[in-house]
C-alpha positions as CSV (number, residue, x, y, z in Angstrom):
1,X,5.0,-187.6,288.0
2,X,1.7,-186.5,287.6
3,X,0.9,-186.4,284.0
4,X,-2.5,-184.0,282.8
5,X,-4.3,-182.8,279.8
6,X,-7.1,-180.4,279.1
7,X,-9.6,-183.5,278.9
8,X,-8.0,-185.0,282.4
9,X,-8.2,-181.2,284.2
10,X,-11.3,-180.8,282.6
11,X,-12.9,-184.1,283.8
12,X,-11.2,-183.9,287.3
13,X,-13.6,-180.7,287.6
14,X,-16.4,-181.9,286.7
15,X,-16.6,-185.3,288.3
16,X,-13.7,-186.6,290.4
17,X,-15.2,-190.2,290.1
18,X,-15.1,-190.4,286.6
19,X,-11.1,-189.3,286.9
20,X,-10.5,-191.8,289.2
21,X,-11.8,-194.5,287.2
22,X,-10.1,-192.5,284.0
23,X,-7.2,-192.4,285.1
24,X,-6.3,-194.1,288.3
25,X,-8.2,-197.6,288.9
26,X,-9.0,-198.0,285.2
27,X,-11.7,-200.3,285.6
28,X,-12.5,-202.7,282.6
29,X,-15.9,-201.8,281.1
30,X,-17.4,-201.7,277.6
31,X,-16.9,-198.5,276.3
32,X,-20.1,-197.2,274.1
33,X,-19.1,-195.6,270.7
34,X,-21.4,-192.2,270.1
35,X,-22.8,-190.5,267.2
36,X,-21.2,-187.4,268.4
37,X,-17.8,-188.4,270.1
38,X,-17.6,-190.3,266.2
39,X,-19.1,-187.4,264.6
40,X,-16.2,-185.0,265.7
41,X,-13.6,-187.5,265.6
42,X,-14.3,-188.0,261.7
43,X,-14.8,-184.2,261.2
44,X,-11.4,-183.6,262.6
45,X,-9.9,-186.7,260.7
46,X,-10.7,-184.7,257.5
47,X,-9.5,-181.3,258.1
48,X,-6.4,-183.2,259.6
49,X,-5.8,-184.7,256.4
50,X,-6.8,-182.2,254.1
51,X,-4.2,-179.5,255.9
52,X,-1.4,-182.1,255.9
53,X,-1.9,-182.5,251.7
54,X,-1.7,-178.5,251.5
55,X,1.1,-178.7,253.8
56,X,2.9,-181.4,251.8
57,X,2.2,-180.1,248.5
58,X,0.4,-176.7,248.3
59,X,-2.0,-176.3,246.0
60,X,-4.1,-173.7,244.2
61,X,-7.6,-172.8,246.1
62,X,-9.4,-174.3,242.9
63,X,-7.9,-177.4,242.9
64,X,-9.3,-177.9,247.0
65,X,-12.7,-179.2,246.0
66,X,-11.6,-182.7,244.7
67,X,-8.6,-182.7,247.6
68,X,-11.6,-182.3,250.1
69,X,-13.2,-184.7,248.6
70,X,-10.4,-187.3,248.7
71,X,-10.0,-186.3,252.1
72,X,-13.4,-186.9,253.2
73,X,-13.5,-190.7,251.4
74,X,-10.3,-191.2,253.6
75,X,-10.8,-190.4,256.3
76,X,-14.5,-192.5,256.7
77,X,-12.4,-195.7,256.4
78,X,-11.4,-195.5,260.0
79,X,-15.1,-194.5,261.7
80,X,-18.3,-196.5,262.1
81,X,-19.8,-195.7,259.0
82,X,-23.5,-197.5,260.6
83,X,-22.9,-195.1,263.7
84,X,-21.8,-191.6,261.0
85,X,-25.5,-192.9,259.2
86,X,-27.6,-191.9,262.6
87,X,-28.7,-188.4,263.1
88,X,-27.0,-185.7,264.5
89,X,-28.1,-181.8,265.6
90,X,-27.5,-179.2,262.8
91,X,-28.6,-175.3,263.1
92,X,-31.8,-176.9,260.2
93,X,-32.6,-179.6,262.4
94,X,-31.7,-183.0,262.7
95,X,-30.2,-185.0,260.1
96,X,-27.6,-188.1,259.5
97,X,-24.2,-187.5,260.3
98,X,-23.0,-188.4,257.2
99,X,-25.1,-185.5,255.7
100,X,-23.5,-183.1,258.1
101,X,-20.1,-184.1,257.3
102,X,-20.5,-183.0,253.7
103,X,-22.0,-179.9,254.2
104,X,-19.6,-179.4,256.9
105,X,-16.5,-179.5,254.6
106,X,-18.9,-177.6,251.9
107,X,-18.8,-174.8,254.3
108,X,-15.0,-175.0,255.2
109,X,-14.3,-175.0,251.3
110,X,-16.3,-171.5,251.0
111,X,-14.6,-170.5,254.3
112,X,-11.0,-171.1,252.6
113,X,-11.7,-169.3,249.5
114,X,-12.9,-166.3,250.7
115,X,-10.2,-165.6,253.6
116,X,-8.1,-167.7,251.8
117,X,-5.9,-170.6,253.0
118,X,-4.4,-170.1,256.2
119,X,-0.1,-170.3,257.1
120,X,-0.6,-173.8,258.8
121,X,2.5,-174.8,260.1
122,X,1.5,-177.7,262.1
123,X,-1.8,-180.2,262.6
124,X,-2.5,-182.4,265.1
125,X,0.7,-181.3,266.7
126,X,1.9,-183.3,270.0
127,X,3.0,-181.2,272.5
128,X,4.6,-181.5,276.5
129,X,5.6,-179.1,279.4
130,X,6.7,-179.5,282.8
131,X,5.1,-177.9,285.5
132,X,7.5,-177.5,288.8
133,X,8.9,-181.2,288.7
134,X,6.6,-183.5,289.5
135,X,3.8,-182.5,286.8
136,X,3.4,-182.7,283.2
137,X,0.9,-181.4,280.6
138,X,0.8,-183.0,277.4
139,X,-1.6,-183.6,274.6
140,X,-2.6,-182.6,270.6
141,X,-2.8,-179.4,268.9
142,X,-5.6,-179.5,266.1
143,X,-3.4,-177.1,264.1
144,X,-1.1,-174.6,264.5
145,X,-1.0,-171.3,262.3
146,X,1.5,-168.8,261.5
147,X,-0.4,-165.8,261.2
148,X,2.9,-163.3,260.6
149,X,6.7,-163.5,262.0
150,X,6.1,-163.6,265.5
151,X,3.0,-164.0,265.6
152,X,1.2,-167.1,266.3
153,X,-2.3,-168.9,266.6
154,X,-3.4,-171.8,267.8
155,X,-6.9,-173.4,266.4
156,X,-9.3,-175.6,268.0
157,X,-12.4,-177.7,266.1
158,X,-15.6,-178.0,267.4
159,X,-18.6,-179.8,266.8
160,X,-20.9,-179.0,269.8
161,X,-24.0,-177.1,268.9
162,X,-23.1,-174.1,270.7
163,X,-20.5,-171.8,272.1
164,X,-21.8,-170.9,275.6
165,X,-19.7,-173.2,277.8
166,X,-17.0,-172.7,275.9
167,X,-14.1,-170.8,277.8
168,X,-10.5,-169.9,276.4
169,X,-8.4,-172.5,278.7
170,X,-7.6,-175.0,276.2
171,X,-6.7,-172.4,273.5
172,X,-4.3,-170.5,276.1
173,X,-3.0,-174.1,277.1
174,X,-1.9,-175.0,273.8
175,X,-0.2,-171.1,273.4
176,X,1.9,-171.7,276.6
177,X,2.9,-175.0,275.0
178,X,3.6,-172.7,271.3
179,X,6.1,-170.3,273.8
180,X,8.0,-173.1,274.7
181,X,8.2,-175.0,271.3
182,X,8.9,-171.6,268.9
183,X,11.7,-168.9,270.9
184,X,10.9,-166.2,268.5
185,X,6.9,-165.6,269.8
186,X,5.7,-162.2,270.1
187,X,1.9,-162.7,269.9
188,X,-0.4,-165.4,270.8
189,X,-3.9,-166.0,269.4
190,X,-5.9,-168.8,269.2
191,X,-10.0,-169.6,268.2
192,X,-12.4,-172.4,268.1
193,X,-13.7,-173.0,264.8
194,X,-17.7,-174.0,265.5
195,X,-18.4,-176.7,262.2
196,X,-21.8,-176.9,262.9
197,X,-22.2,-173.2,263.3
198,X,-21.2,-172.8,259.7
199,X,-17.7,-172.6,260.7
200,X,-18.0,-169.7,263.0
201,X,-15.3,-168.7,265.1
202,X,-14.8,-167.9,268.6
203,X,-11.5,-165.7,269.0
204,X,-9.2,-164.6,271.4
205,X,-5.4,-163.1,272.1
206,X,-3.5,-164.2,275.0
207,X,-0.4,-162.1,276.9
208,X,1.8,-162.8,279.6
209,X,-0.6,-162.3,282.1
210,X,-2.7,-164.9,280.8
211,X,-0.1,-167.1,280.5
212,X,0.7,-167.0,284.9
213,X,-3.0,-167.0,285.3
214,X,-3.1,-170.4,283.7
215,X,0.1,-172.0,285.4
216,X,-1.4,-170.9,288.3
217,X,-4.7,-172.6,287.8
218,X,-2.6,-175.6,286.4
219,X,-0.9,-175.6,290.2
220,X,-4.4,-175.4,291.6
221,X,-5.9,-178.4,289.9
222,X,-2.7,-180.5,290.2
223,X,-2.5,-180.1,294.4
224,X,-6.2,-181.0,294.0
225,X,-5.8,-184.1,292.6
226,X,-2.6,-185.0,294.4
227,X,-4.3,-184.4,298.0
228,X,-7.7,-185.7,296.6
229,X,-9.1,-188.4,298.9
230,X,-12.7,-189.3,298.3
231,X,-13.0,-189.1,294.7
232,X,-16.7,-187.8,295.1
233,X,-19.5,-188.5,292.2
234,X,-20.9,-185.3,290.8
235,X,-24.2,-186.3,289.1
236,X,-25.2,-184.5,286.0
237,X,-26.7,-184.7,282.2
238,X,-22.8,-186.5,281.3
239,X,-23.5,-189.2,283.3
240,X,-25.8,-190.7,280.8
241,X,-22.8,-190.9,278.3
242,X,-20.3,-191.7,280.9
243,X,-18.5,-195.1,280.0
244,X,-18.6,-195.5,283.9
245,X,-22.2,-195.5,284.0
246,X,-22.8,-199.2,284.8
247,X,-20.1,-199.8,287.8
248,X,-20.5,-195.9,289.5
249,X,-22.5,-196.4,292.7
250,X,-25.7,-194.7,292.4
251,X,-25.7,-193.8,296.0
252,X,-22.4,-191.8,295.8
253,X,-23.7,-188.0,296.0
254,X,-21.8,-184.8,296.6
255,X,-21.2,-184.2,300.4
256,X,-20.8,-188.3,301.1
């Protein structure tokens, strides 16, 4: 069974090469940590953790400043504290990570207590769906909100330092995963919540329509890996941070 995610489809079309080695020969090479894969990692980490102590045991929106704060101490134990210490884009500028991350969750507080804290129902949900037989598309959900009965919406972090390449096919895959997991869905929403944008967010609803659309494009990518022979480099910025950098044949050019 061919088994995908967003990051496999994703990678796939941008450069077949790096799937291959990804996901197929799995070559041994030493993988590079980077400011920004550990930057967003972290980020995550801490909203993770901070949703699942509301979740646990709600609390009053006045008491979230020292939960955040806990939050944010915890979750730095499991990241590269030398790497979170380098500097990283913001809107003012560069400046160290670790900066970033605390006026990062700054923001998010003020966020929270002016719309309030949202339904969450779920974070960093693990979810699966089958695709014909012979396919399966799996992965995490950053969190998962119940916005009224019925009606549900499916949120996304991001840390890149801007929303132009972003497209709603990760947000609409994770709401055909919410149809299958909750029976009593009416509506579908989902966003991407920009953290170094001051927490701007990037919103969209999804129907039925959008729904097909995708399982068709799911079907699309997933013949085109199955009948994929050639596995062809596509050279580009990414290939600096590519963990396949030092073993991909520099001669290897679209058309070859």
């Amino acid at each position: 069974m061919l088994k995908l995610s967003v990051s496999s489809m994703e990678t796939f079309e941008k450069c077949p090469k790096k799937y291959h080695y990804t996901y197929i020969e799995k070559p041994k090479v030493q993988r590079k940590k980077w400011i920004h894969t550990e930057f967003g990692s972290c980020a995550h980490k801490m909203l993770e953790l901070f949703h699942q102590r509301h979740m646990n045991d709600s609390f009053d929106i006045k008491e979230a400043p020292p939960i955040m704060k806990e939050c944010f101490v915890e979750a730095l134990k499991e990241f590269d504290l030398d790497l979170l210490s380098q500097d990283t884009w913001s809107r003012s500028g560069d400046v160290p990570g670790m900066i970033l991350l605390k006026n990062i969750m700054q923001n998010y507080l003020h966020k929270v207590k002016k719309e309030g804290m949202p339904k969450i129902i779920g974070v960093e949900v693990p979810y699966s769906f089958k695709h014909n037989d012979d396919v399966e598309v799996r992965g995490f959900i950053d969190r998962i909100d119940l916005i009224e009965p019925g009606h549900y919406g499916v949120v996304d972090y991001k840390t890149s330092k801007s929303a132009d390449y972003l497209t709603p096919k990760q947000l609409t895959v994770y709401s055909e995963a919410i149809t299958r997991k909750y029976p009593d869905v009416k509506k579908l929403s989902g966003k991407y919540i920009m953290l170094k944008l001051d927490c701007e967010e990037i919103k969209w609803d999804f129907n039925q329509d959008d729904l097909n659309k995708l399982i068709k494009n799911i079907d699309k990518t997933a013949n085109a890996i199955k009948t994929e022979e050639k596995w062809l480099k596509k050279p580009s910025a990414l290939c600096n941070f590519c963990d396949f950098k030092s073993i991909c044949q520099d001669t290897w050019v679209e058309g070859e």
